[in-house]
C-alpha positions in Angstrom: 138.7 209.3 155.6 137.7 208.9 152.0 138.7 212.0 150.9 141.7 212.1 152.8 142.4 209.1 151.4 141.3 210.4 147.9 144.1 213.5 148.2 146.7 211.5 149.7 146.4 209.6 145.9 145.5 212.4 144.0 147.1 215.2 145.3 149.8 214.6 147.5 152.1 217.5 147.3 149.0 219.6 148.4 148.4 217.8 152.1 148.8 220.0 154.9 148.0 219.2 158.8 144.8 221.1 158.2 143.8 218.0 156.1 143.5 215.6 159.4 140.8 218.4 160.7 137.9 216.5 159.9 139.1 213.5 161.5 140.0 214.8 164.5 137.0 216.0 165.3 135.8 212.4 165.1 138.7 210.6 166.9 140.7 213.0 168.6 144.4 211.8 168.2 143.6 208.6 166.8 143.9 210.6 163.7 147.7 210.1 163.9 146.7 206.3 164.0 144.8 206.4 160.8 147.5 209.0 159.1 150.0 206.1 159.6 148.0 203.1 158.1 147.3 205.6 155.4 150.8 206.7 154.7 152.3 202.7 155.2 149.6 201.4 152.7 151.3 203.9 150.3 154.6 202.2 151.0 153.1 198.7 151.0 151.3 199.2 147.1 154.1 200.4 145.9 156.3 197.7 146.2 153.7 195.5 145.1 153.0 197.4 141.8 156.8 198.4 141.6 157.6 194.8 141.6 154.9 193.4 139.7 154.0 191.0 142.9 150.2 189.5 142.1 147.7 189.7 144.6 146.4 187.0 144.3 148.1 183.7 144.9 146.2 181.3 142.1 147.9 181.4 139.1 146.0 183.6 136.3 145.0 180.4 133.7 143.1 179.0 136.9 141.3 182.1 138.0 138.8 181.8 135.5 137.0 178.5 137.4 134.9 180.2 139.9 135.6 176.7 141.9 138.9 177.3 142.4 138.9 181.2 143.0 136.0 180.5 146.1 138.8 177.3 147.2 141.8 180.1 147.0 139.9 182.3 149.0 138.4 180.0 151.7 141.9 178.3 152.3 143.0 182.3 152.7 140.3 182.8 155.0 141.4 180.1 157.2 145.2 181.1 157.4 144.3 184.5 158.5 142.3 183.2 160.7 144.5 181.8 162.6 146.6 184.7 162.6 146.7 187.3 166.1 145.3 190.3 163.9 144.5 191.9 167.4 145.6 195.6 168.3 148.0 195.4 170.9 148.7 198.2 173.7 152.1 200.3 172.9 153.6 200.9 176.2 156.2 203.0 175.9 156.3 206.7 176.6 157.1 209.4 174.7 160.3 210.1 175.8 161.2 206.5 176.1 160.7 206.2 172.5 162.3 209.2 171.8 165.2 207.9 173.3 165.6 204.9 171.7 164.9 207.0 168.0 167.5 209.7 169.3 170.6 207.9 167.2 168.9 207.2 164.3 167.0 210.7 163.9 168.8 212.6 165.7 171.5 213.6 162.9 169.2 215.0 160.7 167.9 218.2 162.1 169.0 221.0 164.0 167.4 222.1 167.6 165.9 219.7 169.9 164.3 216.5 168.8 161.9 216.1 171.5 160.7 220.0 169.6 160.8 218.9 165.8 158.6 215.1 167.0 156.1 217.2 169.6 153.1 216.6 167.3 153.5 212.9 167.7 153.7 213.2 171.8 150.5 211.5 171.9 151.0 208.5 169.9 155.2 207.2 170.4 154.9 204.2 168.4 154.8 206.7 165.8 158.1 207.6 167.1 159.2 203.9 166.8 158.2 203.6 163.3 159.9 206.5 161.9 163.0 205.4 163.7 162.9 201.9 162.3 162.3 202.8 158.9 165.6 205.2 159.0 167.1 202.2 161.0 166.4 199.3 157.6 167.5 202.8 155.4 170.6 203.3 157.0 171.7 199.7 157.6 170.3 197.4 155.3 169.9 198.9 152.1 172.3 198.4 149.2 172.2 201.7 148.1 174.5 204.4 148.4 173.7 207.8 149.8 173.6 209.2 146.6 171.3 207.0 145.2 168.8 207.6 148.4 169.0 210.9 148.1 167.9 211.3 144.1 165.2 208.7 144.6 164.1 211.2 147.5 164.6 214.4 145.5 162.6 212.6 142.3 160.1 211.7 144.5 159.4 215.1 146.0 159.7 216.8 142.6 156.9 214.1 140.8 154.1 214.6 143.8 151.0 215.2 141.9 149.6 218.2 142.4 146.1 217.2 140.8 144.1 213.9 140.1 145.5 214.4 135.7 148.7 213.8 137.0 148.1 210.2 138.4 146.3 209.3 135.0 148.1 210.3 131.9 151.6 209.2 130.3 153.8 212.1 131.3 157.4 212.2 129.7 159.5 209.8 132.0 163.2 210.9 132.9 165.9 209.4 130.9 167.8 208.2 133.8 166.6 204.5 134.5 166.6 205.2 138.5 164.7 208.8 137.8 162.2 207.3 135.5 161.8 204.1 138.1 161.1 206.7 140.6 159.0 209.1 139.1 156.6 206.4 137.6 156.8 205.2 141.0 155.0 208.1 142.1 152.6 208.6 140.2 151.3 205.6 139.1 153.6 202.6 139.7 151.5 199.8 138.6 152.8 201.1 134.4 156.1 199.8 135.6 157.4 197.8 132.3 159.5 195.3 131.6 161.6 197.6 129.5 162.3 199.9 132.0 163.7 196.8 134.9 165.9 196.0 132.1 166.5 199.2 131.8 167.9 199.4 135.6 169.4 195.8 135.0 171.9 197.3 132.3 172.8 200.1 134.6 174.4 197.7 136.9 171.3 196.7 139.7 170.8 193.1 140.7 167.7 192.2 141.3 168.7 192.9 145.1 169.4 196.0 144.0 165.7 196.4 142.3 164.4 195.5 145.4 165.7 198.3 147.6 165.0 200.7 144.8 161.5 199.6 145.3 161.8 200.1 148.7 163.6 203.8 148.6 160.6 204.6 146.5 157.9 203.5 148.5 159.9 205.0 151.8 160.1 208.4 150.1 156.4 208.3 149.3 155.3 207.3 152.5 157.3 210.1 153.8 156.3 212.7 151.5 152.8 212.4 152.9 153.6 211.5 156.7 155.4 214.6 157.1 153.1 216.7 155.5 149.8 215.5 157.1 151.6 215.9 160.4 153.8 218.7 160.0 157.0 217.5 160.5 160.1 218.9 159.3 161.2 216.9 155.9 164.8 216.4 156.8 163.7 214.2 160.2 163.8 211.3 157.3 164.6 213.5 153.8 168.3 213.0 153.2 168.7 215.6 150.7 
């Protein structure tokens, strides 16, 4: 898990089904659970850096009183444990879930469904989630199609192929949304200042910020679901 984990940072554009091998052989189809958690923690971080969110929730000056960091933690402690963190059975079947996805992912390929989503028969939450990440795409978002689809086509184009690609300071696209999208990518926490102002002058509210954060994240989490499980790209790609 490690070194899947490792590529899916370092060398995205290279995954291939082949790389869930090695876990399969330990957990059978549970391998699709751990490609998801993989692939959302990819959307999840990428918000978070995109949108400079802290991860912790005492304010920097304070951090340095070792007091106060333990307090911040222990009072953490106790809200998550309060929390029902406990796996819960997904009861659906397969083709109940592919059902209920059939309108939202149904436009975007040719042939059968049930044929292009087979490698996910064994796990159809999987199903679910893919249908309700198109569903917040599609319905929510303040974005134009247009939009989507360059954030998707940036996206694709800045995978790193190798781990000197996630480290250095490559030339960032002049566009504001390109350059948001392509840092994004490859190492979102160098997100500056200058270039949200940079997206602010193009017209984006803050609103607006937020779902390019989220296209961004989306498209990575994407790039690397439908590779790891071999899925065709347009099932979510809209370009």
């Amino acid at each position: 898990m490690i070194a899947l984990a490792r590529k899916a940072s370092e060398q995205p554009a290279q995954l291939a089904p082949s790389d869930l091998d090695p876990v399969r052989n330990l957990v059978g189809d549970g391998a699709l659970d751990y490609t998801l958690v993989l692939c959302s923690f990819h959307f999840i971080n990428r918000i978070a850096d995109l949108l400079h969110v802290d991860p912790e929730a005492l304010p920097t000056p304070l951090r340095r009183f070792e007091v106060l960091r333990r307090l911040a933690v222990r009072v953490a402690s106790l809200l998550l444990a309060r929390m029902d963190l406990a796996n819960r059975e997904y009861t659906a079947s397969y083709e109940e879930a592919l059902a209920q996805a059939a309108p939202a992912l149904g436009r975007a390929v040719e042939g059968r469904l049930e044929d292009q989503l087979e490698p996910l028969r064994s796990r159809p939450k999987l199903v679910e989630a893919m249908q309700l990440a198109t569903e917040e795409r599609d319905t929510r978002s303040s974005l134009d199609r247009a939009t989507l689809v360059k954030i998707h086509r940036t996206v694709e184009n800045a995978l790193p192929f190798g781990a000197g690609e996630t480290a250095g300071f490559d030339p960032r696209p002049p566009d504001p949304v390109d350059a948001f999208a392509f840092v994004g990518t490859r190492y979102a926490y160098r997100v500056t200042e200058e270039m949200i102002r940079g997206l602010r002058d193009s017209g984006y509210s803050d609103l607006g910020i937020l779902d390019l954060a989220v296209a961004v994240a989306d498209a990575n989490q994407w790039a690397r679901f439908h590779r790891l499980l071999g899925l065709a790209p347009a099932l979510f790609y809209l370009g």
